[in-house]
N, C-alpha and C positions, 0 to 999 in steps of 0.2 A: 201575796196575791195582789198589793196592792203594786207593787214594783211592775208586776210582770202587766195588769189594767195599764200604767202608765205606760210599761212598752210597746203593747199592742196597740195604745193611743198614737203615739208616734210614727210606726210604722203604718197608720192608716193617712196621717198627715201629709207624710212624707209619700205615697201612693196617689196621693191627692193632689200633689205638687208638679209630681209627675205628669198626669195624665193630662193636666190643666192648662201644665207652661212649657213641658217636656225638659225640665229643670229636674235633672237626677240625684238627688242626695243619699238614694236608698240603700246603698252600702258606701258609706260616708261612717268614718267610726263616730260612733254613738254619742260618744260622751261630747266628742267636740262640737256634734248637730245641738244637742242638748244646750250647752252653754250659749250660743248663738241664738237659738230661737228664743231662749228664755229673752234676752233684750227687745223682742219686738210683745212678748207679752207683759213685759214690764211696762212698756211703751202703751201701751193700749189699756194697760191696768185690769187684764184679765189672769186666768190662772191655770188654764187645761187649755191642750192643745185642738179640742174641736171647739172652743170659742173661737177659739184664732183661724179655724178654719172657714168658720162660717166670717167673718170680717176679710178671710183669701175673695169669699163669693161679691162679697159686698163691693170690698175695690179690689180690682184691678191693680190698680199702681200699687197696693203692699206687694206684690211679687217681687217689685223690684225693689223695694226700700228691704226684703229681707233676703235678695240674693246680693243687695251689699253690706247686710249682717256677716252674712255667710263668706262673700268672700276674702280671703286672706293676701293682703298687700302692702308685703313690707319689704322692700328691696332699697338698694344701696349699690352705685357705683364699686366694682371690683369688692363686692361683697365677699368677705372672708379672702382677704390678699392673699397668703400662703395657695391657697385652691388654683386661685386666678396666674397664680405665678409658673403651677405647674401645665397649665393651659396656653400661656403664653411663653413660656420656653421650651416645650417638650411637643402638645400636641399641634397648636396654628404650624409649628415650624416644619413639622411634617406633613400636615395637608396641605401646606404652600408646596412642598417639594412634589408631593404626589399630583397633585393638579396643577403643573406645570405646565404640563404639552396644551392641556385644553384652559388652563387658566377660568377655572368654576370650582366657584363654593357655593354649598348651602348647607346654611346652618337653623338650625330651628331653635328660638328659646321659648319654650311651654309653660304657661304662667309666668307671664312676664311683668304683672303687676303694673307698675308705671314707669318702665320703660328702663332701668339704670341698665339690668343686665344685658341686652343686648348693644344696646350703645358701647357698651363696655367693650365686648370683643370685638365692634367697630373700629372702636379707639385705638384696641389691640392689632387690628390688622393692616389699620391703617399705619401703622409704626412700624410693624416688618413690609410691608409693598413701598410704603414714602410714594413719589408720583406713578408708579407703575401701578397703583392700585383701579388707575381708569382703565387700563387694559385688561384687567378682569372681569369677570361677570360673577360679583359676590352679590348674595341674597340669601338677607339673616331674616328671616321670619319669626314674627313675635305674636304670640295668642297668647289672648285670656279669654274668659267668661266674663269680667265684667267690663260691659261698654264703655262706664264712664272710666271708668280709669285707661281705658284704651285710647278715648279721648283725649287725656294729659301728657298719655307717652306719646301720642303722633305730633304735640306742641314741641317737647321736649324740653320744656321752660322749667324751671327748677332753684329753690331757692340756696341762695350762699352758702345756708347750715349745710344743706346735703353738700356743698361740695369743698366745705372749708379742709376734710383729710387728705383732698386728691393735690400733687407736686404740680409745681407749674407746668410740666411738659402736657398733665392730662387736663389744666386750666386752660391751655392755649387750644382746646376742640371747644370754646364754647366761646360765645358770641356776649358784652354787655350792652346791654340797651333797656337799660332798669330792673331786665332782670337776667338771670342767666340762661341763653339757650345754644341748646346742642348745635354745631355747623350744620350747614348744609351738606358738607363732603361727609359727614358721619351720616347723617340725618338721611341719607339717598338710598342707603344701604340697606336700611329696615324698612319692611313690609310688616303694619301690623292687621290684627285679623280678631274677630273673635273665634274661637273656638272652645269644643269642651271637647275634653282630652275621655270620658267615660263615653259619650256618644258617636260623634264626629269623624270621620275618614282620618289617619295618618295621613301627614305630609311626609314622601318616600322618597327616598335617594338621599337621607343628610348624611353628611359628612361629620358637623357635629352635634350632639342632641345635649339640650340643657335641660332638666327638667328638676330643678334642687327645690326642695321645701313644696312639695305636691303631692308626692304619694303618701306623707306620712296622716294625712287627713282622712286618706282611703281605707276600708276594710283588708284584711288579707286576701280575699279571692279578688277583691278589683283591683289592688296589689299588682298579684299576680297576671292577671288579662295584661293589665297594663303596661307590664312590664317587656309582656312577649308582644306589644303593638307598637312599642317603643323601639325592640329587637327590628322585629318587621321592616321599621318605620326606617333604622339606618341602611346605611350602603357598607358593602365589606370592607370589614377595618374601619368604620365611622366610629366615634368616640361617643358615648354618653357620660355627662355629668350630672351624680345626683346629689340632694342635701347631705351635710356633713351628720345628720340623725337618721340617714334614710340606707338601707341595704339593700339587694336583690333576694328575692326569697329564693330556697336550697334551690327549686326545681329548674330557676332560669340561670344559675351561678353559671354554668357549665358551656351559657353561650356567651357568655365575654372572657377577657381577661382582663385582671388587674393592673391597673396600670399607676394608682393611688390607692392606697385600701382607705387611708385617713378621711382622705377627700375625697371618696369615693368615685373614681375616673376610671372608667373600663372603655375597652376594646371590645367591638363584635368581633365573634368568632361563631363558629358552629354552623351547623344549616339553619337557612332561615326558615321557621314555621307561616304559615302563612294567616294575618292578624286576623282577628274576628272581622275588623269592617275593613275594606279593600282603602287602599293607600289614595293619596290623591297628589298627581303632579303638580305640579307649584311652581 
């Protein structure tokens, strides 16, 4: 009884968080909302979740000190090589060849935390285009949830540790002037944004969708929504890339094809359903 008080506690919080900041955690899996909030009532030295509620009433500004409990930002240049290998020998090589006549990309990385992965495939595309990449219209668009760290990726300043694993060819995109930052020729190519991937319109028409290490945080039905908003969300034959822990649930298998099972890299396929909230051109 006492288990099931304490869930009905949360689920009023989390209701409350909602309605208050239109910050959605409510099918957010449980255990990991759980571990997170507890640090902000650690922090305030309370012990139940409706203390902590009434301290949401009191300030204000805890909303945002606990949606950066909440959010999860942990990214790394060409994170998980092997992934990134098949991404840059297999898929850019084919969307260069497909958007050829019209010379357009758009690529979406969703939860981009502070910024390495997009930069990344910048890096990437800029080493198969070399100078013809000014004749293109590439637009990699990068969303999070959390502002401040949206802030960091749009500097693209970054210190030595993060990039002491990358070879000189990926050291020669960054700029030293005390500290290290991303070029401008990389740096032009990303549009960043906030967005939340559970409320907020798709960006429609990508070519490539990144969305690794996000859905495993989610319930199985927002999972699911998500999965077919993400479907929605590409263009035929667009590629989605997701976390090396993350799968497509059975029902949405059927609209892509495999293209990496390990590294999870699928192809659309199938008819596109049309998302819950309508796509937004970008």
């Amino acid at each position: 009884m006492q288990a099931m008080a304490h869930d009905e506690e949360l689920a009023h919080l989390l209701e409350k968080i909602y309605q208050d900041s239109a910050l959605d955690f409510r099918e957010y899996r449980k255990t990991s909302l759980r571990r997170r909030i507890a640090r902000r009532l650690r922090a305030h030295r309370i012990h139940s979740y409706s203390e902590y509620a009434a301290i949401l009433d009191a300030d204000p500004n805890e909303y945002q000190r606990l949606l950066d409990d909440l959010a999860i930002n942990v990214s790394d240049f060409f994170r998980d090589r092997e992934a990134f290998s098949v991404i840059d020998t297999l898929v850019l090589p084919e969307l260069i060849r497909r958007r050829q006549a019209e010379r357009r990309l758009k690529i979406w990385s969703a939860g981009c935390a502070s910024g390495e992965e997009p930069y990344s495939i910048g890096i990437m595309l800029n080493r198969h285009l070399g100078d013809r990449i000014v004749d293109w219209d590439i637009r990699i668009y990068a969303t999070d949830l959390h502002e401040g760290t949206l802030d960091k990726a749009r500097l693209g300043i970054y210190d030595k540790a993060k990039l002491e694993s990358l070879g000189e060819d990926a050291m020669s995109y960054f700029s030293l002037d005390g500290s290290y930052r991303i070029t401008d020729r990389i740096r032009r190519l990303v549009r960043f944004g906030r967005h939340n991937l559970t409320s907020d319109p798709v960006i429609s028409r990508v070519d490539l969708l990144l969305c690794r290490n996000v859905l495993i945080y989610f319930g199985r039905s927002l999972q699911k929504k998500l999965c077919l908003n993400l479907h929605w969300a590409l263009s035929e034959g667009g590629f989605l890339f997701l976390g090396e822990a993350e799968s497509l649930s059975t029902p949405i298998e059927g609209r892509f094809e495999v293209i990496d099972k390990r590294w999870k890299i699928y192809r659309k396929t199938g008819a596109t359903e049309k998302a819950r909230h309508n796509g937004t051109e970008a």
